[in-house]
C-alpha positions in Angstrom: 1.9 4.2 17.8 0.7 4.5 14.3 -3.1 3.5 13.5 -4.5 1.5 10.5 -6.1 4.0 8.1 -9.9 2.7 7.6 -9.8 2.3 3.3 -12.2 5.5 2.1 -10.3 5.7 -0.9 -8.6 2.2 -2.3 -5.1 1.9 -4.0 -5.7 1.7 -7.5 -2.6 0.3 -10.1 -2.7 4.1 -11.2 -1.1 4.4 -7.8 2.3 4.1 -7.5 5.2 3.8 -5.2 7.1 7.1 -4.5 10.5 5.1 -4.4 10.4 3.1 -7.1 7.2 3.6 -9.2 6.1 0.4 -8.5 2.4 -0.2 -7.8 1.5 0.7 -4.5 -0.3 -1.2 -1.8 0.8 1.1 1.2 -0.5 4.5 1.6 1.0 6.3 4.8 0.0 9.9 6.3 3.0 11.4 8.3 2.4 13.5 10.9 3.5 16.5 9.0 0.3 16.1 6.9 2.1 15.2 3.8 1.2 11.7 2.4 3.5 8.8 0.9 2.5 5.7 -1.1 4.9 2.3 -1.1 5.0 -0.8 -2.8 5.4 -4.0 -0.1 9.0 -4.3 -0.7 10.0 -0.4 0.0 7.4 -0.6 3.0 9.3 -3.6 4.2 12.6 -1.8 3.6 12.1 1.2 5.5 9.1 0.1 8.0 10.7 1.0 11.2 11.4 4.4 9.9 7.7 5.0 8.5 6.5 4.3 11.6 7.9 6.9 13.3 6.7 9.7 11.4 3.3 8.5 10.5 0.0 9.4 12.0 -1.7 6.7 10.1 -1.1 3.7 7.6 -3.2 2.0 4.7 -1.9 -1.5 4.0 -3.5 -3.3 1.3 -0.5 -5.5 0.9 -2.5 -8.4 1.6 -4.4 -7.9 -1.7 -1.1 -9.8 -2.9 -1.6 -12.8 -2.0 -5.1 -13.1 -3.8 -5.8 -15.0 -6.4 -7.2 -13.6 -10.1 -10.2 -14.2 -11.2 -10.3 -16.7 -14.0 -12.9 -16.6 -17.0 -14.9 -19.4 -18.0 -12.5 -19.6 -21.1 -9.4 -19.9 -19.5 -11.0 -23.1 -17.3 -11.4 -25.4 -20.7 
């Protein structure tokens, strides 16, 4: 089974998806010590195949769901 990578290093926009170059929220180690990065859609594409060659995954999908910060300016 395939462990949640604890985030040392964040996914950055300059980070992008290995598929489609799309920013990246998924960063997945395979077992063969190579390393892959994913946008959510190509994660949810191909998840069942990840998963069984990685030793660990870093999903910071979640981050999509947040809200931007707003500046006082914007609020008038």
């Amino acid at each position: 089974m395939t462990g949640t990578l604890a985030p040392t290093q964040p996914l950055t926009a300059a980070d992008r998806c290995d598929r489609c170059g799309a920013q990246a929220y998924v960063r997945v180690v395979l077992n063969s010590g190579g390393e892959l990065l994913f946008c959510a859609h190509h994660m949810r594409e191909h998840d069942d195949s990840i998963r069984k060659i990685a030793s660990e995954i870093q999903d910071e999908t979640s981050r999509l769901q947040e809200s931007p910060a707003t500046s006082a300016d914007e609020e008038r």
